[in-house]
Backbone as a printed PyTorch tensor [residue, N CA C, xyz], in Angstrom:
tensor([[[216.8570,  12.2910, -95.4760],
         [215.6760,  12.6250, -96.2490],
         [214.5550,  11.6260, -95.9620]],

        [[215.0090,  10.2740, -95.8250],
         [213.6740,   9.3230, -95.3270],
         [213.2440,   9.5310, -94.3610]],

        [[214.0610,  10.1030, -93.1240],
         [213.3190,  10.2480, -92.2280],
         [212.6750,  11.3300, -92.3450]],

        [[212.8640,  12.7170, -92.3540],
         [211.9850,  13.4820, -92.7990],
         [210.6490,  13.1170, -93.3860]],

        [[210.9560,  12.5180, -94.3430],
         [209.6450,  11.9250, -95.1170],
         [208.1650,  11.0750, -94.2830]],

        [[209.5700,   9.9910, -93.5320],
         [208.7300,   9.0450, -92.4230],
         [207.9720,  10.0870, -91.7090]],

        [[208.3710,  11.1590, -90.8350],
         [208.0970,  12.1200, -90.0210],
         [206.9400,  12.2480, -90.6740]],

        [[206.4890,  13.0380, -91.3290],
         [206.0580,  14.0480, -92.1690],
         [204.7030,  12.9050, -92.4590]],

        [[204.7840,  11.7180, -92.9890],
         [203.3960,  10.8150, -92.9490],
         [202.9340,  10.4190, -91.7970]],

        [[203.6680,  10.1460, -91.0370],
         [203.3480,   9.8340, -89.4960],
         [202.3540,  11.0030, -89.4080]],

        [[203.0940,  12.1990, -89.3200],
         [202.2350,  13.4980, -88.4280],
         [200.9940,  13.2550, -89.5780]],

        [[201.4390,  13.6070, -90.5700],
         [200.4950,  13.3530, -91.8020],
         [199.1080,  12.8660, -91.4290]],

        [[199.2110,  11.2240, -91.1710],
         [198.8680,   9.7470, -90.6110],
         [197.6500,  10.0910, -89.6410]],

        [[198.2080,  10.6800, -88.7110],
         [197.8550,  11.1510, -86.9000],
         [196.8820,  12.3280, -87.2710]],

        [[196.5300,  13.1380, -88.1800],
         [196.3740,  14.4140, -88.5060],
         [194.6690,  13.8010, -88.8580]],

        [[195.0180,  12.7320, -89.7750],
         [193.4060,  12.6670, -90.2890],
         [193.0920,  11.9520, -89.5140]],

        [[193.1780,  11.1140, -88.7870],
         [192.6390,  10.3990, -87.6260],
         [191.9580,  11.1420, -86.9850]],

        [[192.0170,  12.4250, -86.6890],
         [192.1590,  13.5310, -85.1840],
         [190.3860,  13.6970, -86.2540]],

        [[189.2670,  13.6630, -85.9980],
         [187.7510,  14.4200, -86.5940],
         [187.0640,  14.2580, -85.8260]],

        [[187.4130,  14.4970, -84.4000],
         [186.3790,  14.6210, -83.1150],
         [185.9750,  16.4020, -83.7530]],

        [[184.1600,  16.7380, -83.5130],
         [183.6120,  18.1670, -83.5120],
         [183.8170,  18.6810, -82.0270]],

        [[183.6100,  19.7230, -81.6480],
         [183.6780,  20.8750, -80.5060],
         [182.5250,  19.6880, -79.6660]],

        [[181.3650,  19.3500, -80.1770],
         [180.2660,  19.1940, -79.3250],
         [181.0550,  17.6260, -78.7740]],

        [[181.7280,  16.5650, -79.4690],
         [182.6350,  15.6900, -78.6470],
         [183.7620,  15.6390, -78.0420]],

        [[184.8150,  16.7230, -78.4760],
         [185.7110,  17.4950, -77.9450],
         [185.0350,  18.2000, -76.3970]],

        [[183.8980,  19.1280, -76.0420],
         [184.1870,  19.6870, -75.1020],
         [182.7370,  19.5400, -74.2850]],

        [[181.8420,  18.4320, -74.3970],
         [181.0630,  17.8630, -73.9050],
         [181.2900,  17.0500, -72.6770]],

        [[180.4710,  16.8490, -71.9610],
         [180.5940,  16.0940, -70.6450],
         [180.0170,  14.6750, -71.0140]],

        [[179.0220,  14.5700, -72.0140],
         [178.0250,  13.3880, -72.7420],
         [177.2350,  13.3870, -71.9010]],

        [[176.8560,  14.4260, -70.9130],
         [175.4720,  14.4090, -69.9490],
         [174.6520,  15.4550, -70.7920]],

        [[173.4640,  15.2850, -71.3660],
         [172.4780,  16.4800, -71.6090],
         [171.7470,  16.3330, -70.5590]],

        [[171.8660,  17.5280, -69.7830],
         [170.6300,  17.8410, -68.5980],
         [169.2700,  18.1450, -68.7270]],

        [[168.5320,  17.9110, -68.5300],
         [167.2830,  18.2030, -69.4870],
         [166.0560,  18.8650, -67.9180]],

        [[166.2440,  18.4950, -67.0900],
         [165.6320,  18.4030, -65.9580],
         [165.4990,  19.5630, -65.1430]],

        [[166.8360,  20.2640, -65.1800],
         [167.0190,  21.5200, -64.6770],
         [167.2130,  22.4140, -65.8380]],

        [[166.2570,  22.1950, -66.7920],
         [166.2340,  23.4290, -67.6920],
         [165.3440,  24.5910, -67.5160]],

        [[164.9500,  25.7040, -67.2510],
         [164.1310,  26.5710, -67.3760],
         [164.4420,  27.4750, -68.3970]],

        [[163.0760,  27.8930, -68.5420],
         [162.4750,  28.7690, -69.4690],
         [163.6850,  30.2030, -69.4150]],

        [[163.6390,  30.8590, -68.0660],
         [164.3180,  32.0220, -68.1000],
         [165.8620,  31.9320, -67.6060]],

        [[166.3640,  30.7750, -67.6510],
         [167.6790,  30.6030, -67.5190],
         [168.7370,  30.3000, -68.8040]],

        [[168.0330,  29.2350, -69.2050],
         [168.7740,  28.6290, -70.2720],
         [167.9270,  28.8060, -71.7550]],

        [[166.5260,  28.6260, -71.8160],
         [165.2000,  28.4400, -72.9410],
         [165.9880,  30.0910, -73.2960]],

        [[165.8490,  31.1480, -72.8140],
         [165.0030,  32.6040, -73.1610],
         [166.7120,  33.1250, -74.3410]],

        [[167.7110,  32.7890, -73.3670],
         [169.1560,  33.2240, -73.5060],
         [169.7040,  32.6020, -75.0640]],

        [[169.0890,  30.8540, -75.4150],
         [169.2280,  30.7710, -76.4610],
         [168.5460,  30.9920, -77.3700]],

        [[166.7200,  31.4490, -77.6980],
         [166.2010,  31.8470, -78.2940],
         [166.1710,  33.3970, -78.4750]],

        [[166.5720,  34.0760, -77.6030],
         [166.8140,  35.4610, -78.2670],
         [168.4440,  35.4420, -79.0180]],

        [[169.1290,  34.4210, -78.6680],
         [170.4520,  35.1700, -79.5850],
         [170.5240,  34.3960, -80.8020]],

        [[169.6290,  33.2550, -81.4580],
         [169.4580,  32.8150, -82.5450],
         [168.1140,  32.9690, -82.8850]],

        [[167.0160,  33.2290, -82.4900],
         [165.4880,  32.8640, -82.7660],
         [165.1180,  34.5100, -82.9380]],

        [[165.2610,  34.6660, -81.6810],
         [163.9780,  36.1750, -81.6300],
         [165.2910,  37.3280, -81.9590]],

        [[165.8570,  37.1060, -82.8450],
         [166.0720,  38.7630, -83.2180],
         [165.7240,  39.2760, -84.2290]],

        [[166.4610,  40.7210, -84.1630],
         [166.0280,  41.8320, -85.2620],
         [165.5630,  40.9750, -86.7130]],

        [[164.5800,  40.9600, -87.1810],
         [164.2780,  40.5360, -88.4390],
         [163.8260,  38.9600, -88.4790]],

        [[163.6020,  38.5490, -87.8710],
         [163.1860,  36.7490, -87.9810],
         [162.1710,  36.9400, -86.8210]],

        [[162.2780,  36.2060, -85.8250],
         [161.2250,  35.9440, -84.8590],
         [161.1090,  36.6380, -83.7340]],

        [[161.1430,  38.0070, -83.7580],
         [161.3250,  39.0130, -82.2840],
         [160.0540,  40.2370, -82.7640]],

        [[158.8160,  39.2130, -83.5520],
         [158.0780,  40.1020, -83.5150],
         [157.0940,  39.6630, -84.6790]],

        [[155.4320,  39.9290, -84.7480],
         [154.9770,  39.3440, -86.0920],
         [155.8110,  39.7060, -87.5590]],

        [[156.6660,  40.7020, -87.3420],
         [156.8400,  40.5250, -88.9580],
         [158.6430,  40.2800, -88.6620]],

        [[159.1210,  39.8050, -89.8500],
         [158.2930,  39.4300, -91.4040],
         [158.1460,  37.9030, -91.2380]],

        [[158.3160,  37.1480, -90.0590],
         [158.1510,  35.6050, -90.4020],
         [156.7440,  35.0740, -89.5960]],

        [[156.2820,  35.8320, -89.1070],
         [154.2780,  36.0120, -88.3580],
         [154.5050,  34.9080, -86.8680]],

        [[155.9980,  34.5330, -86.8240],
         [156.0170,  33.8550, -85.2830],
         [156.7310,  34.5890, -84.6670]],

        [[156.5450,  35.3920, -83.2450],
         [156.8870,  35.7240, -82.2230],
         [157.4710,  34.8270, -81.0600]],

        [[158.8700,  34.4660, -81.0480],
         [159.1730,  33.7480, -80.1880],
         [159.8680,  34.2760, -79.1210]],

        [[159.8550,  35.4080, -78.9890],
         [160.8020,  36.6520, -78.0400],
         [159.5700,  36.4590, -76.7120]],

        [[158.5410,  35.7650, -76.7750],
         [157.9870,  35.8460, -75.2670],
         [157.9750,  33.8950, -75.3770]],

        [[157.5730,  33.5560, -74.0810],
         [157.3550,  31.7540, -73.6060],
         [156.1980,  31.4680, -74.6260]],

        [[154.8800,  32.7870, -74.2670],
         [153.6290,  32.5040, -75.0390],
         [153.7160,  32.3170, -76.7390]],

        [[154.7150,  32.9850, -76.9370],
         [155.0980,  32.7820, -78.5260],
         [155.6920,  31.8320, -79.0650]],

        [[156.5150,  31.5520, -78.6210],
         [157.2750,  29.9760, -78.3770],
         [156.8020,  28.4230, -78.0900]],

        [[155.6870,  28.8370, -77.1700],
         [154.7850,  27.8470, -76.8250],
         [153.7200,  27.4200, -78.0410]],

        [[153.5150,  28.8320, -78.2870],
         [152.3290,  28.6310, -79.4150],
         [152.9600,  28.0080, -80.5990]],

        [[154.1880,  28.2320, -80.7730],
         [154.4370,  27.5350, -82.3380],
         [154.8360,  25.9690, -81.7660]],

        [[154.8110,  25.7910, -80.5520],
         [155.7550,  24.5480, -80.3240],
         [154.5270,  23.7720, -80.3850]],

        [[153.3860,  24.2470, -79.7340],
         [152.0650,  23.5830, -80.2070],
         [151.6850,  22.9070, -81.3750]],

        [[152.0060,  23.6850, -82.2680],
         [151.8640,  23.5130, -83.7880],
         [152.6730,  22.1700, -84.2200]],

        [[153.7210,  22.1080, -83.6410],
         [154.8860,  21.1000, -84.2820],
         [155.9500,  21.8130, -85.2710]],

        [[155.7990,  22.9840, -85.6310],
         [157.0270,  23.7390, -85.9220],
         [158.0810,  24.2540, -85.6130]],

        [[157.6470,  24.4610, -84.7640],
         [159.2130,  24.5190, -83.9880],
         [159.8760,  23.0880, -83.6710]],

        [[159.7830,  21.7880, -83.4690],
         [160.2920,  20.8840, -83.6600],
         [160.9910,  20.6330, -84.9840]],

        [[159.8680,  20.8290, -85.9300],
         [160.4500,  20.4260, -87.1380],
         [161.4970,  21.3550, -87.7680]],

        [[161.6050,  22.4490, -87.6760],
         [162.5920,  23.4500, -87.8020],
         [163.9500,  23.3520, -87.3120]],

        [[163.8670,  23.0050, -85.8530],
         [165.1220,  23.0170, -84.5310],
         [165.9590,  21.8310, -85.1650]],

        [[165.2750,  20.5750, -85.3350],
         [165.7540,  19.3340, -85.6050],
         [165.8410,  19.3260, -87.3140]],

        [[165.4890,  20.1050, -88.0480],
         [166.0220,  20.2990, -89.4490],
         [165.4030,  18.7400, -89.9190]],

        [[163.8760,  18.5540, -89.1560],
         [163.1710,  17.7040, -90.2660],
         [162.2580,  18.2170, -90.6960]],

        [[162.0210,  19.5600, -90.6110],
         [160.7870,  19.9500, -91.9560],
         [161.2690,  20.9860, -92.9200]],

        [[161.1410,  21.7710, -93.6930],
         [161.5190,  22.2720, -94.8040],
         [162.2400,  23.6280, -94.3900]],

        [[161.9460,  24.2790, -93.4020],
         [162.1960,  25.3380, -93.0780],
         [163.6510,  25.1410, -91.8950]],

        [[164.6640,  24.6840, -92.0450],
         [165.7890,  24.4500, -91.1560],
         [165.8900,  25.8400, -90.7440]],

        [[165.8560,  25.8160, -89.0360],
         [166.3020,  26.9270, -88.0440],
         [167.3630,  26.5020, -87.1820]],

        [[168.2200,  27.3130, -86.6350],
         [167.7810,  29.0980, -86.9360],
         [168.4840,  28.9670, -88.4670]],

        [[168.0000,  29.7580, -89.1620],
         [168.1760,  30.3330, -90.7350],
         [169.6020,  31.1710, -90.3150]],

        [[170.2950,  30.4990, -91.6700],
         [171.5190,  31.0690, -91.8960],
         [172.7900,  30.8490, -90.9770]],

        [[172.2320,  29.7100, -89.8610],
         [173.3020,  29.5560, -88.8410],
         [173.3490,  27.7190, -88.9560]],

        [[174.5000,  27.1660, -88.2420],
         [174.4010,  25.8100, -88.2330],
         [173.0560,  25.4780, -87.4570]],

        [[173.1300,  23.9910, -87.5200],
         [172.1040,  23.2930, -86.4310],
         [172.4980,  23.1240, -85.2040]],

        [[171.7630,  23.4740, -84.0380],
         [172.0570,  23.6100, -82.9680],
         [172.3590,  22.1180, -83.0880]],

        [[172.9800,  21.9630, -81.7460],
         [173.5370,  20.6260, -80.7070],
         [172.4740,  19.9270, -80.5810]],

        [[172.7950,  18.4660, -80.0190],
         [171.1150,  17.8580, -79.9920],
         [170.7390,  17.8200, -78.6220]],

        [[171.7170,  18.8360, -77.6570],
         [171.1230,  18.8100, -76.3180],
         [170.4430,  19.8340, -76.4980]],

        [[171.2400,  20.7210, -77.2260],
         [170.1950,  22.3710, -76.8880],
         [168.9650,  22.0450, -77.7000]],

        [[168.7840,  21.1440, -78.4690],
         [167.3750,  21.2440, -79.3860],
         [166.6280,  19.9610, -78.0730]],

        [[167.5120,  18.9840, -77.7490],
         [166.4890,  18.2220, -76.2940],
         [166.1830,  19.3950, -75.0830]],

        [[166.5280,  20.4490, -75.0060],
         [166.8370,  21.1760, -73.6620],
         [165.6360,  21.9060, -73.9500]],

        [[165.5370,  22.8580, -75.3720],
         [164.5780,  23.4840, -75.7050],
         [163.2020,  22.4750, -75.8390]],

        [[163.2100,  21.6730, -76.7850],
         [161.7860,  20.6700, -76.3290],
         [161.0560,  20.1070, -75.4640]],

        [[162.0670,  19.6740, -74.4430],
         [161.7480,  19.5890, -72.9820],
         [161.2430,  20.8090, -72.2590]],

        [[161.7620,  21.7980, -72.1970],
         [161.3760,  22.4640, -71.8570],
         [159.7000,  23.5370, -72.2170]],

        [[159.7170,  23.6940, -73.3830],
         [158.4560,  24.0610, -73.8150],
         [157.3840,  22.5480, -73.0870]],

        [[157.5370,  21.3160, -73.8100],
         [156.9430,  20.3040, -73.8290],
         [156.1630,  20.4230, -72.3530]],

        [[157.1980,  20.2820, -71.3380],
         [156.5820,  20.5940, -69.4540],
         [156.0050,  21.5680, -69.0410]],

        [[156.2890,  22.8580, -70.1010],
         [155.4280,  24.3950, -69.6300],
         [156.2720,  24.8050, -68.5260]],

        [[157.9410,  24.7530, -68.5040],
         [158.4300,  25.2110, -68.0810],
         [158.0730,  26.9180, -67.6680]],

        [[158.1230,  27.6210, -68.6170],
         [157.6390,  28.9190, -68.7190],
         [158.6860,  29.7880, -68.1950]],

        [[158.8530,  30.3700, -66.6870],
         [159.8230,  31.1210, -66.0850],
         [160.1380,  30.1370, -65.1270]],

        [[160.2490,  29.1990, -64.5820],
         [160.7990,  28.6520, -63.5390],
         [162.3070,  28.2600, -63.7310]]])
């Protein structure tokens, strides 16, 4: 029975130790930032969290269009879209989902920031 017991805190023990997330678990710790473009990597993650049905894939109902570069650009102008991505201004995006990674929010800033666009 003690050993059982021993067993059983050990694994126990080893169990809470283990609180690496997915993004340190299956990361390389390189964010590439350099070879990012607009229509490779920018477009693929803003339409499947940003520009869809009902949020930003069109003026209504949130009046930013980020489903084109020019729409995207224009709010990034503003400083809203920073403050949103990085969940330091009031409005945390994308709405209703976690916070992106802090490469994909460096990947996306960089990228608007250079006027990547389609390259």
């Amino acid at each position: 029975m003690k050993k059982i017991l021993a067993v059983a805190l050990v694994v126990l023990g080893l169990a809470g130790c283990y609180s690496k997330n997915n993004e340190d678990l299956y990361s390389s710790g390189v964010c590439d930032t350099t070879v990012t473009t607009y229509a490779a990597v920018i477009k693929p993650i803003i339409d499947t969290r940003c520009a869809i049905s009902g949020c930003h894939n069109g003026p209504v109902p949130s009046g930013y269009d980020l489903s084109t570069y020019a729409g995207l650009q224009s709010v990034a102008n503003t400083g809203k879209l920073k403050a949103s991505i990085t969940w330091e201004g009031p409005n945390h995006m994308p709405k209703d989902m976690p916070k992106m990674d802090e490469c994909t929010i460096n990947q996306i800033l960089t990228s608007v920031h250079r006027g990547a666009q389609n390259n």
